[in-house]
PAGU-559762 format. One record per residue (C-alpha): residue in three letters; y negated, x, z. Coordinates in steps of 0.2 Angstrom, whole numbers, padded with zeros to 4 digits, always signed. Last residue first. Layout:
<recs>
AlaYXZ;...
</recs>
This chain:
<recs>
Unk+0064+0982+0076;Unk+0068+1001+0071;Unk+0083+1011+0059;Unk+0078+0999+0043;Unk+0088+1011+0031;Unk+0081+1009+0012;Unk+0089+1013-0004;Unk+0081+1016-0017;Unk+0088+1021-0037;Unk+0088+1029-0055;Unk+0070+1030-0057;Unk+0066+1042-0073;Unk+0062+1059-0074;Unk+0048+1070-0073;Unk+0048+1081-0059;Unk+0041+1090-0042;Unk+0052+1094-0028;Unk+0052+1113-0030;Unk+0032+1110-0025;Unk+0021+1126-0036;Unk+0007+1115-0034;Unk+0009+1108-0019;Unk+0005+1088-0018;Unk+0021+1088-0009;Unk+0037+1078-0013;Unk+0033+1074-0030;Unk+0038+1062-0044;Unk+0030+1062-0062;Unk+0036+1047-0071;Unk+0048+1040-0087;Unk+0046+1022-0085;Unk+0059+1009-0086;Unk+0062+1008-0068;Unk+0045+1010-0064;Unk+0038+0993-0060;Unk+0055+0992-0048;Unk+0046+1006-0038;Unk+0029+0997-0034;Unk+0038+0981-0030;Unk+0049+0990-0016;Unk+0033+1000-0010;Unk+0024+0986-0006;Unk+0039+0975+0000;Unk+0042+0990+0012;Unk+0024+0995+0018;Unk+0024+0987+0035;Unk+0039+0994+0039;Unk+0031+1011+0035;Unk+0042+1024+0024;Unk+0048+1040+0028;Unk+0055+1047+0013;Unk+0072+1057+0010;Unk+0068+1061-0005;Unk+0084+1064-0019;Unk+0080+1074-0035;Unk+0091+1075-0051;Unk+0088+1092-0059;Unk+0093+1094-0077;Unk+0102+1103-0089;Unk+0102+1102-0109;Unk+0117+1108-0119;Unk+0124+1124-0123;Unk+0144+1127-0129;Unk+0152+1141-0120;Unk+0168+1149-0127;Unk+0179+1157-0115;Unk+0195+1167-0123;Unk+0209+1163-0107;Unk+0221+1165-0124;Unk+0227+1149-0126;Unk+0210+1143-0127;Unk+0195+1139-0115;Unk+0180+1128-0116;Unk+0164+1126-0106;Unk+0153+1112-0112;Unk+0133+1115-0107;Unk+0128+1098-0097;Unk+0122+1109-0082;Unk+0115+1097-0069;Unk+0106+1105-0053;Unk+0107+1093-0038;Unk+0092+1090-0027;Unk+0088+1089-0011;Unk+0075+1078+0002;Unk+0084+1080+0019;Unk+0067+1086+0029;Unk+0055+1072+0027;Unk+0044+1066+0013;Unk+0032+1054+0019;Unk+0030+1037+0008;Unk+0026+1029-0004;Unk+0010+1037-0011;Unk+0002+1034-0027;Unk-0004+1045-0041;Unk-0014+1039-0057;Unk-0011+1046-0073;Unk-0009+1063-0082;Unk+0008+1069-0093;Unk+0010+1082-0103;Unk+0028+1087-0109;Unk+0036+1102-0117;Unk+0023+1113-0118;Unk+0025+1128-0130;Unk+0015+1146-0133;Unk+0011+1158-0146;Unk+0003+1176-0142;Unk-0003+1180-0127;Unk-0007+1163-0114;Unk-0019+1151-0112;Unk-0014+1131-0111;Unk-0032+1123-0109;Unk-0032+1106-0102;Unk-0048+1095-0104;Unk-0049+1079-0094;Unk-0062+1065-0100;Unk-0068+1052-0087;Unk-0072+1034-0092;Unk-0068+1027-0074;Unk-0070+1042-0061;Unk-0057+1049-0049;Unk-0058+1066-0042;Unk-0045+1076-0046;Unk-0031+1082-0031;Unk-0014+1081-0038;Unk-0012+1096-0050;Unk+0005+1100-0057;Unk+0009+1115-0070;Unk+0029+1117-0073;Unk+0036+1132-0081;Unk+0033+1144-0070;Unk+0035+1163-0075;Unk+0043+1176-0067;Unk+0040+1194-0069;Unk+0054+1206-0066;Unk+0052+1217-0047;Unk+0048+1235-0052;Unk+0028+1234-0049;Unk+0026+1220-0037;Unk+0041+1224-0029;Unk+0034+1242-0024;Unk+0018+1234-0018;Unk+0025+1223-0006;Unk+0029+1203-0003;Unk+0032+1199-0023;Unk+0047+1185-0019;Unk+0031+1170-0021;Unk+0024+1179-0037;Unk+0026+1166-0049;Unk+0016+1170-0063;Unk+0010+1156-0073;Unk-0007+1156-0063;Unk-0016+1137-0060;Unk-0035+1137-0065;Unk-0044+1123-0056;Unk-0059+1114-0061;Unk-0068+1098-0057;Unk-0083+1086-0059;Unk-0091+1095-0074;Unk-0104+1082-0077;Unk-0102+1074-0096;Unk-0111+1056-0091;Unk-0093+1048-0090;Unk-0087+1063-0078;Unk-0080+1081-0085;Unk-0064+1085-0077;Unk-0058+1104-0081;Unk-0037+1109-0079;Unk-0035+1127-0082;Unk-0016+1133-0089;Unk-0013+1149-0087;Unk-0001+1164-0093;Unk+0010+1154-0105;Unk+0026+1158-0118;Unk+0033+1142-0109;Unk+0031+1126-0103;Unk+0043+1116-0100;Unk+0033+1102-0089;Unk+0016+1101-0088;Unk+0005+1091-0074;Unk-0011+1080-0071;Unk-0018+1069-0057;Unk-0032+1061-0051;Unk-0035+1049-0068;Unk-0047+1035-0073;Unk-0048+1019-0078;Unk-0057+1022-0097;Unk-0047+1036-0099;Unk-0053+1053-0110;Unk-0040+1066-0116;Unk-0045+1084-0124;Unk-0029+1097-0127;Unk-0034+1113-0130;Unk-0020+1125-0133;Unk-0025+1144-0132;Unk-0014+1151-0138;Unk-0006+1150-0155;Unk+0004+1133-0157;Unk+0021+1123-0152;Unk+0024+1109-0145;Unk+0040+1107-0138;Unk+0055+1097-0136;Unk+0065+1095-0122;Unk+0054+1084-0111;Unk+0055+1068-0120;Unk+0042+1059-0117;Unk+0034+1060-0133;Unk+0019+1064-0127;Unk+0019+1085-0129;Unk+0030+1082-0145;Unk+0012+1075-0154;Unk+0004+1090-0162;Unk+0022+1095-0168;Unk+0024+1079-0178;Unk+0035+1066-0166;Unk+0056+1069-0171;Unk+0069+1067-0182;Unk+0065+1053-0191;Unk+0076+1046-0206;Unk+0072+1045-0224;Unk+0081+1035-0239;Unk+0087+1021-0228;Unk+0101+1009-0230;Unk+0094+0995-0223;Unk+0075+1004-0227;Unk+0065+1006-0211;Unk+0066+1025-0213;Unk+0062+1023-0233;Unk+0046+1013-0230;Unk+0040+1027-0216;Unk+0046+1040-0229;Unk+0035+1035-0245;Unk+0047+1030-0257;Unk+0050+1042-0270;Unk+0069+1044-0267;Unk+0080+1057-0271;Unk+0093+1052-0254;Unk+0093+1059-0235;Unk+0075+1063-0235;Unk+0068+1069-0216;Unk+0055+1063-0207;Unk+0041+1069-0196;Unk+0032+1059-0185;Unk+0015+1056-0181;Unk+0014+1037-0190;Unk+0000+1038-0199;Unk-0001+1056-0199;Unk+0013+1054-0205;Unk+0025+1071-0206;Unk+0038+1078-0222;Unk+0054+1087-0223;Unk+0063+1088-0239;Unk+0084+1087-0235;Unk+0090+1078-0249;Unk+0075+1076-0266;Unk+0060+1069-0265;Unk+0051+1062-0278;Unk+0031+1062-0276;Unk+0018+1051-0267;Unk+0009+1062-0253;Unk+0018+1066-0235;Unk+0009+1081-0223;Unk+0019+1097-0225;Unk+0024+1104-0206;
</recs>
């Protein structure tokens, strides 16, 4: 990534703003400077997407930052945090969340294996068996502390990509009960000619969870106006507090429904 300075660009030149933390692309010789030419009416530069430092927090979990191992990502919140987790991870061997209280104490630390060894039941499997690697990192048990700082270390071999890191505050609706499911969504286009040739366009895919929660009758309103606060906010959502839980994901709200079934 080449960081803007004053010059004439000329179609397709890519430059960030640090400013801004987005990198842009020219669409007409211009020397305006690319935030001015993006909000232009006809503009002179267009975004394409956050600068590579910053794709982890975009929220979109698609893209990627991308760097040499170990990534060490440093964030400090005024209220607090008990909960961390990556998504789309890959190219990693570990990832080690620390929590370091407002005075600097080292409050909490947990390392969490990329290898997913839950088929590996015998030596003979261990060693012929293909390694598997997670691609999801979710810790739900760090002590909260106003003013602490959370460091998250992505280690792996050689260069590795995280998709989306996102830390905040957990809160629990409900129980999850046997019924939870989830759909997997290919979007990839699948297209056949006169000749039965198949030609497979790629797209993005998703899961689309459904929990079947045990909710208190007490706690409907509260959970009700907890939910419709997050419509519009992409969150992490987990059946378990597990960290290798299949029902963990990031995603949007889409909708609740709730079955009175006693007085």
């Amino acid at each position: 990534e080449v960081t803007w300075s004053a010059y004439t660009a000329a179609i397709g030149d890519r430059r960030i703003m640090t400013a801004t933390h987005l990198l842009y692309e020219c669409v007409a010789v211009t020397t305006d400077a690319p935030d001015v030419g993006a909000a232009k009416a006809v503009p002179t530069w267009v975004v394409v997407s956050y600068t590579n430092r910053y794709r982890m927090f975009d929220q979109v979990n698609s893209s990627q930052s991308t760097h040499a191992a170990p990534v060490v990502v440093e964030i400090t919140s005024p209220k607090g945090f008990n909960s961390a987790a990556i998504f789309n991870a890959t190219g990693v061997t570990s990832v080690r969340y620390q929590v370091h209280t407002a005075t600097g104490a080292l409050s909490y630390d947990k390392t969490v294996d990329a290898i997913d060894n839950s088929e590996v039941l015998d030596y003979w499997e261990y060693f012929n068996l293909p390694v598997v690697q997670r691609y999801k990192f979710f810790v739900n048990d760090m002590p909260k502390s106003a003013g602490a700082k959370l460091t998250v270390t992505v280690n792996g071999s050689a260069a590795v990509s995280v998709g989306t890191l996102v830390i905040g505050s957990s809160l629990t609706l409900g129980v999850a009960c046997y019924g939870t499911s989830f759909d997997y969504i290919n979007l990839s286009r699948v297209d056949e000619n006169d000749f039965g040739d198949i030609t497979v366009t790629k797209r993005r895919k998703y899961k689309l969870m459904d929990y079947n929660v045990s909710v208190e009758k007490s706690k409907l309103d509260f959970v009700i106006n907890q939910i419709s606060k997050l419509v519009d906010k992409p969150c992490v959502w987990a059946g378990t507090s597990d960290t290798d839980d299949a029902t963990v994901v990031y995603g949007y709200h889409i909708k609740y429904q709730q079955n009175i079934d006693a007085p």
